[in-house]
N, C-alpha and C positions, 0 to 999 in steps of 0.2 A: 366904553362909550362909542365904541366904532359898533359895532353889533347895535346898538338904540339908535344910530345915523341909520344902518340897514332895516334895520326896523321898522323905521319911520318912513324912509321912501316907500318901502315896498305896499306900506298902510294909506299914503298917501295917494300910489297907482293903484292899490286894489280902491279905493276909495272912489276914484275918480272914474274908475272904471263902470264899476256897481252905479254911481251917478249916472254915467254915459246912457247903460240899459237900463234903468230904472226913472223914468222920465214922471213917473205920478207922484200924486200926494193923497196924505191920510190925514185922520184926526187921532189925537194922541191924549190921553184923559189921565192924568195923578192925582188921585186925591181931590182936592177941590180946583188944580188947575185941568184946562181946557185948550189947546192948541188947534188949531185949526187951521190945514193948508198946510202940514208939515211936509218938506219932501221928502220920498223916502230914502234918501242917501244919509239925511240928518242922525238918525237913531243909531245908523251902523259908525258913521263918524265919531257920535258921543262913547260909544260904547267901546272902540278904536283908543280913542283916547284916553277913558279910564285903563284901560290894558297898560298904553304906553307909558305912562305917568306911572305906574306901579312898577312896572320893567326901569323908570327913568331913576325912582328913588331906589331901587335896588341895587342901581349900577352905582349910587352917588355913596352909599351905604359901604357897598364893596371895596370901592378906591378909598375912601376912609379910613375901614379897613385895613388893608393892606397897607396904607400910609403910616399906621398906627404901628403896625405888628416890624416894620420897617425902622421905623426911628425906635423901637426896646430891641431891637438885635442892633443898630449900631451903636449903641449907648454903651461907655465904655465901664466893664464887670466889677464887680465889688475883690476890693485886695481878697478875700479869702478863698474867690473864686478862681483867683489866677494862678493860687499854690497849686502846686501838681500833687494829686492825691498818691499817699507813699502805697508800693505794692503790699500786695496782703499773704503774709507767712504759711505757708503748706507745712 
């Protein structure tokens, strides 16, 4: 989660940045929608954001995870597995 904090500033100054020197606007056409006077900062932020939200679920996916695979190792073993296996005869 500290890594998607870093993530996100750095997306939010390059963001802000590209805003700074990018001071125009375009027209932006989908399908049957039509935008008009978009600035150009807008498309790189959407695009910013699809990224992070993928990187955001992935992180929340991960600590899940790990929360998961955490509580089956401290979970206390079945009696047969706590017999000590007898040595094997040469």
């Amino acid at each position: 989660m500290v890594f998607f904090l870093i993530a996100l500033i750095l997306a939010a100054l390059g963001i802000g940045a590209y805003a700074y020197a990018n001071t125009g606007v375009h027209d932006i056409a989908l399908r049957d929608y039509h935008f008009t006077g978009v600035p150009d900062w807008v498309p790189v932020a959407v695009a910013t954001g699809v990224v992070l939200f993928i990187f955001l679920l992935q992180a929340i996916y991960a600590s899940v995870r790990i929360r998961m695979l955490r509580r089956a190792t401290d979970r206390p073993r079945a009696v047969s597995a706590q017999r000590p296996v007898p040595p094997i005869n040469r």
